[in-house]
N, C-alpha and C positions, 0 to 999 in steps of 0.2 A: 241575355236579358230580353221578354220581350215587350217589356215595357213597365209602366211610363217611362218617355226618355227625358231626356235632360235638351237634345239638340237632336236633328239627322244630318247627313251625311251622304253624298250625293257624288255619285263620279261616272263620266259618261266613259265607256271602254269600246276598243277594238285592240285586240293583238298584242295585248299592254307588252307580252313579253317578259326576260327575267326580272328588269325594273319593277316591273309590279309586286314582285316580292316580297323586296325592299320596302315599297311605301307600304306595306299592309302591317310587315312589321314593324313598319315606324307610326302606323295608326294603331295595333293594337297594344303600345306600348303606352297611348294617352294613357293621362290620371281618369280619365271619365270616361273612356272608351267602354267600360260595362254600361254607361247611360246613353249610350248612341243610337239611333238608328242608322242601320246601315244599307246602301242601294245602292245598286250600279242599274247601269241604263245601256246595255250592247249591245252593238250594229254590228251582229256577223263576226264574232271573233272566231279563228280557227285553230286558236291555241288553248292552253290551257287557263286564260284569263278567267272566267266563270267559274270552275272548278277553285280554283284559286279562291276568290271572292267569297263562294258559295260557303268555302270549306271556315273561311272567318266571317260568319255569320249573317252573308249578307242576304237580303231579299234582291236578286238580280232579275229585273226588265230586259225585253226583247226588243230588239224592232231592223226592220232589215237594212240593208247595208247603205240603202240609197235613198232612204228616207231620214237619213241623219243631218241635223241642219243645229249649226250652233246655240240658237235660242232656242226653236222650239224642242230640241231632243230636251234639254235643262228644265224647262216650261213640263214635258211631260214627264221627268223624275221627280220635280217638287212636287205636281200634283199628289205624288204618291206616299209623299209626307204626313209623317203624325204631329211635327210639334212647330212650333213659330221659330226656334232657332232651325237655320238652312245651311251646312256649311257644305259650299263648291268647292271641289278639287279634281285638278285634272291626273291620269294616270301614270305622272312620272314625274310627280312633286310630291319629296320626300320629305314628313317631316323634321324640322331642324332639331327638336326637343319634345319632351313627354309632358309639353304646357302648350301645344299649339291652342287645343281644340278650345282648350279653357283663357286662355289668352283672346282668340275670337270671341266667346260667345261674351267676354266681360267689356269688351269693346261695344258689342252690339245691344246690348243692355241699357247704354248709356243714353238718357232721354234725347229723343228725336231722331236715332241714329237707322236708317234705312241698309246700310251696308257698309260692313267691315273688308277690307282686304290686307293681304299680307305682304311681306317681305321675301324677294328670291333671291337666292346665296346660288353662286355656281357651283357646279356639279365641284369635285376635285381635282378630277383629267381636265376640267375644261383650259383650252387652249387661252394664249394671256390676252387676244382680243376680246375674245367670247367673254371671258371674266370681268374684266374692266368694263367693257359696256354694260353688261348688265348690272355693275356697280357704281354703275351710273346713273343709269333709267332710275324712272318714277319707280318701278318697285324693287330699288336697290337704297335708297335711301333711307339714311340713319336714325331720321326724325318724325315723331308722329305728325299728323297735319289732319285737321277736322274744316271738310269743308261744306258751307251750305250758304245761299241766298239770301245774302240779307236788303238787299238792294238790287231789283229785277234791270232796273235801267242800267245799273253798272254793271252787272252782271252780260247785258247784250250787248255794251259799249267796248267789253273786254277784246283785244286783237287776239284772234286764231288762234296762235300758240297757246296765248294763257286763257282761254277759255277751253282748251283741250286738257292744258295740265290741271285745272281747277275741277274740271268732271273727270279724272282720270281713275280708274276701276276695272280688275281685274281675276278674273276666272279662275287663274292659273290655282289660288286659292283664295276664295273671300268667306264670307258670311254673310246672309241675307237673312230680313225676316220676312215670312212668308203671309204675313197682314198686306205688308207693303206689298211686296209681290205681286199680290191676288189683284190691288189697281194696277202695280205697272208689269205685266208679265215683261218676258225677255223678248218673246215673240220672235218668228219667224224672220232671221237675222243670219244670213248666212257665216257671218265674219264680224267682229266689234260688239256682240252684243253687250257685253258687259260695260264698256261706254257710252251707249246708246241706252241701257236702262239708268246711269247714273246719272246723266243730264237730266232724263225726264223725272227721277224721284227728288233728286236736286229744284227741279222747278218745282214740285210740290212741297218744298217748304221741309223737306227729311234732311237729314245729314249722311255724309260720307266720311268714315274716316278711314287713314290709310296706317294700321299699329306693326310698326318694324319689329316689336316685341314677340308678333305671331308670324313664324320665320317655316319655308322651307326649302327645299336644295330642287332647282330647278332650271336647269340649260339645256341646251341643244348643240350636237356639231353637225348642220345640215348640210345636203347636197346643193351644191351652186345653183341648181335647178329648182328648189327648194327656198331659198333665200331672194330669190327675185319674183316667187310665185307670193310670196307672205309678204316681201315690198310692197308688190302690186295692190293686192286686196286691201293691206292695209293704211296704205295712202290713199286709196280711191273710198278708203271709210272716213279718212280724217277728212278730207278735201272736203265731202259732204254732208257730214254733219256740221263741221267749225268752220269749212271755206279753208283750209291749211292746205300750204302750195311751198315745198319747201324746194322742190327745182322746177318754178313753173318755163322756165324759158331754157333754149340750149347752150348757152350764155352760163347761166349757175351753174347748168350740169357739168361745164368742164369745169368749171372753178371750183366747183361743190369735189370733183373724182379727185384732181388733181391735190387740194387741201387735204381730204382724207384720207386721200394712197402716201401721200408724202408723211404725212402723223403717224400711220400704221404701221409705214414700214419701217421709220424711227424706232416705235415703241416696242416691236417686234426683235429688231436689233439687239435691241438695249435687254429685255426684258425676257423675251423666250430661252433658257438656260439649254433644252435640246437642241442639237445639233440637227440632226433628220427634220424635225418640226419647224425650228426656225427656216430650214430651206425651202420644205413644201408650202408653209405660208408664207413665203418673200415673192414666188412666184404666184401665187392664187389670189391674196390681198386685191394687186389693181384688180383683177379681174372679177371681182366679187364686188367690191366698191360699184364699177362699173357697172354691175346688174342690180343692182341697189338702187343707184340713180334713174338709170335706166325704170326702173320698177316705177319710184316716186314719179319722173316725169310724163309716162305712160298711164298711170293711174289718174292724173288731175286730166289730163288732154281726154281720156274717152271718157272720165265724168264728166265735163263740159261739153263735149258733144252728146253724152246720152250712148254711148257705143258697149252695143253687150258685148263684153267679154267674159262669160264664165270663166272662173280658176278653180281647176278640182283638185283634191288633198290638201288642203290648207284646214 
C-alpha cells in the first residue's frame, strides 16, 4: 500500500540478525498491516537486516554507525512520517498477536492520550530469573493504568520511586502521536529517552497509558559485561531525572547483593527444571547481582559528582 495509511511504524536496526525474521513475520501478520507505513532507520547493518525490511515493504533510512543516539535517531524516523499514529518498536520485539498494531493505535486515540505503550512476555528459552523479572517490571504487568497530572504540586511532592513508576514509558514497543511529538521531540538522549519524553508530555497536561492488551515477546540473555553496562546508564538516568538512589551508600550495597543473591538462588533451586542451567546460573547469580549493584552505586556517585563516564553499546 502506499498510502493513505491508517498508523507508521518505525524501527531503528543494526544487525537485527535471524530474530528479525521473526518479528517481520509477526508484523506482517497485523490485521492492518496493509494500512501501515513502514521505516527502518540503520546505522550500518552488515547483515542482511535491510534486505529483510526492504523486501516487506519498508522505506529504509541510512545513517552511519556512530551517529546513532537513542532519541535523536527515533526524532529522525518520525520526521519521515506520513500520518499522526507513530508506533515504536525495537528489532527483537516480536509481536504477541495479529491485534498488536490495532490494539495501540485504539489506546492512542483515546482523548488526551500522548503515548501508549505495551506489554513484554519473555522470550520462551528465557532462563526462570530473566522471566520472572520481567514479569515483574512495569512492563510486565497485567493491568491497564492511565496516567496524567492532575495536580502539579502533588505530582512534585511524589518520592523518586513513585514519580519514576508514574512517568514510566517505554520504546521497546509504544505508540506516540506525532502532534505531540513535534512539541516534545525525543531529543538527543543517549539512554531513557522514552522516560524523559514521558515526564515532559505528562507535564503538558497529555496522558500516558500503559495497555497490557498490546503484548509482545521481548528479553534478553546478556553478557555479564553487558548487564552492568545498562545498570550503569540506567541508574545514572533515573538518579537524574527523579533523584532515585536505590544503593546510594556501601552499606545497602552489601545488604541490597546479599538479599538478592540469597532470593535468586532460592528461586533458581526451586524453579529451574535443567540440570546444566540450574548449575551455570547458581554460580553466575551472585556475580551478576554483584555488577548490578555495583552498576546502580557507581551510577548515582559520578552523577553527583558530574564525572563523565561514556558507556558504549547500550
Amino acid at each position: 500500500m502506499t498510502g493513505p495509511y491508517r498508523c507508521s511504524l518505525a524501527i531503528p536496526t543494526k544487525d537485527a540478525g535471524d530474530l528479525f525474521k521473526r518479528v517481520l513475520a509477526g508484523l506482517q501478520k497485523q490485521t492492518c498491516w496493509n494500512e501501515v507505513e513502514f521505516i527502518i532507520i540503520d546505522s550500518g547493518s552488515k547483515d542482511d537486516t535491510v534486505a529483510l525490511a526492504r523486501d516487506a515493504g519498508a522505506k529504509c533510512l541510512a545513517i552511519p554507525p556512530a551517529e546513532f543516539n537513542h532519541g535523536a535517531t527515533r526524532d529522525v524516523a518520525i520526521a519521515q512520517t506520513t500520518t499522526n499514529r507513530v508506533i515504536l518498536l525495537v528489532q527483537d520485539a516480536t509481536p504477541n498477536d495479529p491485534t498488536m498494531i490495532e490494539k495501540l493505535i485504539a489506546a492512542l486515540d483515546e482523548p488526551g492520550v500522548a503515548g501508549v505503550y505495551a506489554r513484554q512476555i519473555p522470550q520462551p528459552d528465557a532462563d526462570v530469573i530473566t522471566a520472572r523479572n520481567l514479569n515483574m517490571h512495569l512492563t510486565g504487568r497485567m493491568e491497564r493504568d492511565v496516567c496524567v497530572i492532575t495536580d502539579m504540586a502533588a505530582f512534585t511532592a511524589l518520592k523518586p520511586m513513585n514519580r519514576y513508576i508514574f512517568c514510566n514509558f517505554d520504546n521497546v514497543c509504544s505508540a506516540v502521536r506525532k502532534d505531540v511529538w513535534e512539541l516534545e521531540k525525543f531529543g538527543r538522549i543517549n539512554f531513557g529517552e522514552d522516560i524523559d519524553w514521558s515526564e515532559r508530555v505528562l507535564k503538558r497536561g497529555y496522558k500516558i497509558i500503559y495497555e497490557p492488551s498490546a503484548a509482545v515477546i521481548h528479553s534478553h540473555g546478556r553478557p555479564m559485561s553487558y548487564e552492568y553496562k545498562r545498570t550503569y546508564v540506567c541508574h545514572r538516568k533515573l538518579y537524574q531525572q527523579f533523584g532515585l538512589a536505590l544503593a546510594p551508600n556501601i552499606r545497602q550495597c552489601f545488604h541490597g547483593w546479599a538479599h538478592w543473591t540469597l532470593r535468586d538462588l532460592i528461586y533458581i533451586a526451586r524453579t529451574e527444571k535443567n540440570w546444566g542451567r540450574k548449575l551455570d546460573m547458581l554460580w553466575k547469580t551472585p556475580i551478576l547481582n554483584f555488577l548490578r549493584i555495583a552498576g546502580q552505586f557507581l551510577a548515582v556517585r559520578d552523577e553527583k559528582a558530574g564525572t563523565a563516564n561514556p558507556v558504549r553499546g547500550v
